[in-house]
KEGULUM-973830 format. One record per residue (C-alpha): x negated, y negated, z negated; residue number from 1. Coordinates in Angstrom, 2 decimals, decimal comma. Example, Ala and Ser with C-alpha at 12.3 -4.5 7.8 and 13.67 -1.06 7.14 Angstrom:
<sites>
(site (-12,30; 4,50; -7,80); 1)
(site (-13,67; 1,06; -7,14); 2)
</sites>
This chain:
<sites>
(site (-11,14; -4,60; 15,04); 1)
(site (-7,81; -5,61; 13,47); 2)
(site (-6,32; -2,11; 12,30); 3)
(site (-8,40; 0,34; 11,11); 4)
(site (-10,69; 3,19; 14,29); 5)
(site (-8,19; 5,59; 13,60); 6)
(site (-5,27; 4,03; 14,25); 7)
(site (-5,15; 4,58; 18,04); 8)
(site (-4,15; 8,34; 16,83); 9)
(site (-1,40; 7,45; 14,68); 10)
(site (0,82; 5,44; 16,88); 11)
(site (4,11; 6,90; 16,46); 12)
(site (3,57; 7,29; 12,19); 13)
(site (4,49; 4,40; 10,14); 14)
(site (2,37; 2,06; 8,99); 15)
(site (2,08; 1,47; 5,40); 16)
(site (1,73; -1,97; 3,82); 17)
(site (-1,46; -2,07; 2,99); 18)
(site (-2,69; -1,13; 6,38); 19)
(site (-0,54; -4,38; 7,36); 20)
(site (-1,73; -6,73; 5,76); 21)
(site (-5,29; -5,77; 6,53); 22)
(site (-4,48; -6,14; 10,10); 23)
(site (-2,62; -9,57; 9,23); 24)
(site (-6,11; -10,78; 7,45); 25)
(site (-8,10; -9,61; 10,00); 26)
(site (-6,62; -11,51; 12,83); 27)
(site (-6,71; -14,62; 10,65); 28)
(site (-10,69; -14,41; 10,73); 29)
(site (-11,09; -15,52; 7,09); 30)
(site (-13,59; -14,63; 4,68); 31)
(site (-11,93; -12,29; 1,69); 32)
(site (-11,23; -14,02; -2,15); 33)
(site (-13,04; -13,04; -4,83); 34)
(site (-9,72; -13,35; -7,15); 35)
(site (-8,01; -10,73; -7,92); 36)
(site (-3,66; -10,47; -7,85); 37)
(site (-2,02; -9,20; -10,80); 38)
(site (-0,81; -6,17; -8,71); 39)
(site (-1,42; -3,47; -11,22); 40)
(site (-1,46; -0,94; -8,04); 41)
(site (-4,29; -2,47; -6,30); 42)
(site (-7,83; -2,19; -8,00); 43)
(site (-10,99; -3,33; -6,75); 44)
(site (-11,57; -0,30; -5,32); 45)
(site (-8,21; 0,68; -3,75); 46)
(site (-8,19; 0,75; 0,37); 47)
(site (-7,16; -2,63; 1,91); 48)
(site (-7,84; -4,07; -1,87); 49)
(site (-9,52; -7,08; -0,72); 50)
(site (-6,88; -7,73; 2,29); 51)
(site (-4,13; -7,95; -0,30); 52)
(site (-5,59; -9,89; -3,03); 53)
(site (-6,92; -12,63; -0,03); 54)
(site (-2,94; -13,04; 1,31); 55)
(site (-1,87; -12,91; -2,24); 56)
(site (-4,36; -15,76; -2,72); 57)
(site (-2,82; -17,90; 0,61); 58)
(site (0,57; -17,29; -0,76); 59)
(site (1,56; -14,78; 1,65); 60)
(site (2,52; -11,85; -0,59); 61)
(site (3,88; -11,88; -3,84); 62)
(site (5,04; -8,16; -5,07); 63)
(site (7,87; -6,55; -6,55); 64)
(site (8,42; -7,76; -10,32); 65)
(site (7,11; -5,07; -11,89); 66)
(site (4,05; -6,57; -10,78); 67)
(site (3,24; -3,71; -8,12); 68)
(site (2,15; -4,32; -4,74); 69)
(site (3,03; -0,54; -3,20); 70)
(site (0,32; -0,46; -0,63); 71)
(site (1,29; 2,81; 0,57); 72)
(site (4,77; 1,95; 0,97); 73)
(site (6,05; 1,98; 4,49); 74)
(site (6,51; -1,71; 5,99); 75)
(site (9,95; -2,97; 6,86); 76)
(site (9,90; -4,27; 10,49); 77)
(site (12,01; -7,43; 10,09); 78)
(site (8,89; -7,88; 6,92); 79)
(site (5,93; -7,68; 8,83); 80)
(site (7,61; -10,07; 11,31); 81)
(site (8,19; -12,01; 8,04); 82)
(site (4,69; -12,57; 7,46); 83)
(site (3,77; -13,05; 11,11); 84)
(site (5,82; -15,84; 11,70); 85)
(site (4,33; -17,49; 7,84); 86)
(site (0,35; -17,19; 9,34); 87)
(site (1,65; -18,96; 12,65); 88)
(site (3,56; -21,61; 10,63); 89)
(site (7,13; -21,02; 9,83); 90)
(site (6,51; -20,31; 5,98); 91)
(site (7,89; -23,73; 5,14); 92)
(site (10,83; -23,62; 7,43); 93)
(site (11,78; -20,15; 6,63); 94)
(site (12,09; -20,90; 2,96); 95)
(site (14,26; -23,63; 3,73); 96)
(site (16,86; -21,93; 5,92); 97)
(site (15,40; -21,60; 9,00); 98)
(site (16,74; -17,72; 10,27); 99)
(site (13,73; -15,46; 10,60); 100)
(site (15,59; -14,13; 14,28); 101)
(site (15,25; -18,21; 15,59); 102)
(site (11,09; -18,10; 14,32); 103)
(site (10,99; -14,81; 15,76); 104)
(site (12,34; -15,31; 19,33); 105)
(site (10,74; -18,97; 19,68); 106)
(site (7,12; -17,55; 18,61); 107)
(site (7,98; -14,30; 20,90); 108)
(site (6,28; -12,31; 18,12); 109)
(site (9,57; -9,40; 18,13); 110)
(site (12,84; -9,12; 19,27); 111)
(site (15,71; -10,82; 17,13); 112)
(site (16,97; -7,75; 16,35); 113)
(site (13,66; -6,54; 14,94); 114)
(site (13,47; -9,40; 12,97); 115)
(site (16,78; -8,35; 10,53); 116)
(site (15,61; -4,19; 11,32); 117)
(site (14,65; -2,27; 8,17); 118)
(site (13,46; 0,37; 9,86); 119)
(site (10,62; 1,40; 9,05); 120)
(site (7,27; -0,62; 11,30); 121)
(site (5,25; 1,99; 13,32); 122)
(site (1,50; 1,67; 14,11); 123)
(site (2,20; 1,13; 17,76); 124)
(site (4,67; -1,80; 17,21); 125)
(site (2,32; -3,49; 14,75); 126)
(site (-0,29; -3,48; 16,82); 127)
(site (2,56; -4,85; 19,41); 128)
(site (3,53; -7,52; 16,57); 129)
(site (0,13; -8,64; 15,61); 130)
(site (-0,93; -9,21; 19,53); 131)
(site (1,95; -11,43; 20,29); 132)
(site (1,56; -13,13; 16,87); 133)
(site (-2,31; -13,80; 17,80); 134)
(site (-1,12; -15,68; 21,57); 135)
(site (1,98; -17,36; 19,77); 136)
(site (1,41; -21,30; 19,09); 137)
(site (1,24; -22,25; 15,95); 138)
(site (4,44; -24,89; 14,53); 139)
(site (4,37; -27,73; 12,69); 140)
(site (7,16; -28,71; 10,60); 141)
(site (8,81; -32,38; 12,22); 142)
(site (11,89; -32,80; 9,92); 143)
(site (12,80; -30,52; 6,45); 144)
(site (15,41; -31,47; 4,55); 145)
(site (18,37; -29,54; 3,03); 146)
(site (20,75; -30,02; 6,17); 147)
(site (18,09; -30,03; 8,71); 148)
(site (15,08; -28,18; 9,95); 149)
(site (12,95; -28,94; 12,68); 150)
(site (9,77; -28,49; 14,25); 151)
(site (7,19; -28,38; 17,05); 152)
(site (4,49; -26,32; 18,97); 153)
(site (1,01; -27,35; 18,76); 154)
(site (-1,19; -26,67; 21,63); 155)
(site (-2,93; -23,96; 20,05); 156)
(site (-2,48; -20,23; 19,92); 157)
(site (-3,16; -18,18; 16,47); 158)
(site (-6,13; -16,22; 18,13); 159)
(site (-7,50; -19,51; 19,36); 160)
(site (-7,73; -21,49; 16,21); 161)
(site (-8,79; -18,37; 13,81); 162)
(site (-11,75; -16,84; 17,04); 163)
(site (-11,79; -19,23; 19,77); 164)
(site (-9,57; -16,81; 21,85); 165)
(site (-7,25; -18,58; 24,43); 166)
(site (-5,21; -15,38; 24,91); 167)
(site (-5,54; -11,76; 23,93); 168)
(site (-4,09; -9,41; 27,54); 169)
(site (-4,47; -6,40; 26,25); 170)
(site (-7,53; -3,89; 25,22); 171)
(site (-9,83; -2,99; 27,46); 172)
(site (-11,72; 0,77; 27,22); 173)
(site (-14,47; 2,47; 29,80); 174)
(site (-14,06; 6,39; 30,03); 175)
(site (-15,38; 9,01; 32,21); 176)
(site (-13,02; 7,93; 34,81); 177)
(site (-13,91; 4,06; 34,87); 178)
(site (-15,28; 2,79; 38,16); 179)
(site (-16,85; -0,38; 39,03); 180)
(site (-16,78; 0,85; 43,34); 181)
(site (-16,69; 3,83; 44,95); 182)
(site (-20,53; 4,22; 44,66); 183)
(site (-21,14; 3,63; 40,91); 184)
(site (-19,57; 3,94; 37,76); 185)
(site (-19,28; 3,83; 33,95); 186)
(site (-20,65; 6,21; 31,08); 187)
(site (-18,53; 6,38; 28,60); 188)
(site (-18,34; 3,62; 26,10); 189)
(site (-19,25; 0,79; 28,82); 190)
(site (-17,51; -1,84; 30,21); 191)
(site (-18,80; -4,20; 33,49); 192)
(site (-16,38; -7,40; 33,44); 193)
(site (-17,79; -10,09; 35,68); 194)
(site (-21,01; -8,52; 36,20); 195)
(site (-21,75; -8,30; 32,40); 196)
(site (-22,36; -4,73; 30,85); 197)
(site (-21,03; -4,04; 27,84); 198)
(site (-21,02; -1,35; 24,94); 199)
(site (-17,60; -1,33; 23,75); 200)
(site (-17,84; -1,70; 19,93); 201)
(site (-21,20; -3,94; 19,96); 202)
(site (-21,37; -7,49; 19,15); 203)
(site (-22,56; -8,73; 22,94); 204)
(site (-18,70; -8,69; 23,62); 205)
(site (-18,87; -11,90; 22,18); 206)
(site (-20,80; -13,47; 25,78); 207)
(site (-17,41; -12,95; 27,50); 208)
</sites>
């Protein structure tokens, strides 16, 4: 549910900004704003509208100065790992010196290469960036000051404070091929983990 069905058939195309930063809101878990950003690009009813007004609203996105917000732009790697490491809590320290590559490798959301990479973010490594960013602690800043920054790991992940997640593995999908023993198995669409059925896609995921 954080990137849109489709995107599981896109992996190697790039992923645009506004497809992004819908992902980004989603794994925060927050309702959408009813304000509107002065992005003359985005109108109510553009795609991912309500995703990009809502981080404009928590300070997370600002535009270009023309006032445009270019959702269908391509995403810059070392930018989406930008505003990864501001929803886990780096904003502060990054705007006070702290090197994006340092946030980066301690929250083990990307490489620190990817981090100063403006290439061009594919589908497959956001979904890659937003998964670590959802089991990375979150910070707190412990000392800023204009020679100094400094901080320190709570003891909560991003996915556990926004839906009560410990720790995202990985996705898990039933096919045709999915068997619980050598006697039974799966239809399509269902999943058996610890004796619980489930319908992928259906809200009874939630009793896991």
């Amino acid at each position: 549910g954080i990137l849109d069905k489709d995107a599981i058939n896109r992996q190697d195309e790039n992923i645009t900004r506004g497809e992004f930063i819908y992902g980004l809101i989603n794994l925060l878990g927050i309702g959408y704003t009813n304000e509107m950003a002065p992005f003359s690009d985005v109108g109510a009813g553009e795609k991912y509208a309500k995703s990009i007004h809502t981080a404009y609203e928590l300070g997370l996105v600002s535009g270009y100065g023309d006032l445009t917000f270019r959702p269908y732009d391509e995403i810059s790697t070392k930018t989406a790992a930008r505003l990864l490491c501001y929803v886990v809590g780096y904003k502060d320290l990054l705007e006070k010196g702290l090197p994006l590559a340092n946030a980066c490798s301690d929250s083990e959301i990307c490489t620190k290469a990817e981090a100063t990479s403006d290439k061009a973010l594919t589908v497959k490594d956001a979904a890659r960036f937003l998964l670590n960013a959802s089991n990375a602690y979150l910070v707190s800043p412990d000392v800023i000051s204009q020679d100094s920054t400094s901080y320190k790991f709570q003891d909560e992940t991003l996915i556990e404070s926004t839906k009560d997640i410990v720790k995202v593995e990985g996705i898990l999908n039933a096919n045709e091929f999915t068997y619980i023993n050598e006697e039974n198995s799966l239809d399509k669409g269902y999943v058996m983990v610890d004796s619980v059925l489930l319908k992928t896609g259906l809200t009874n995921a939630v009793n896991l």
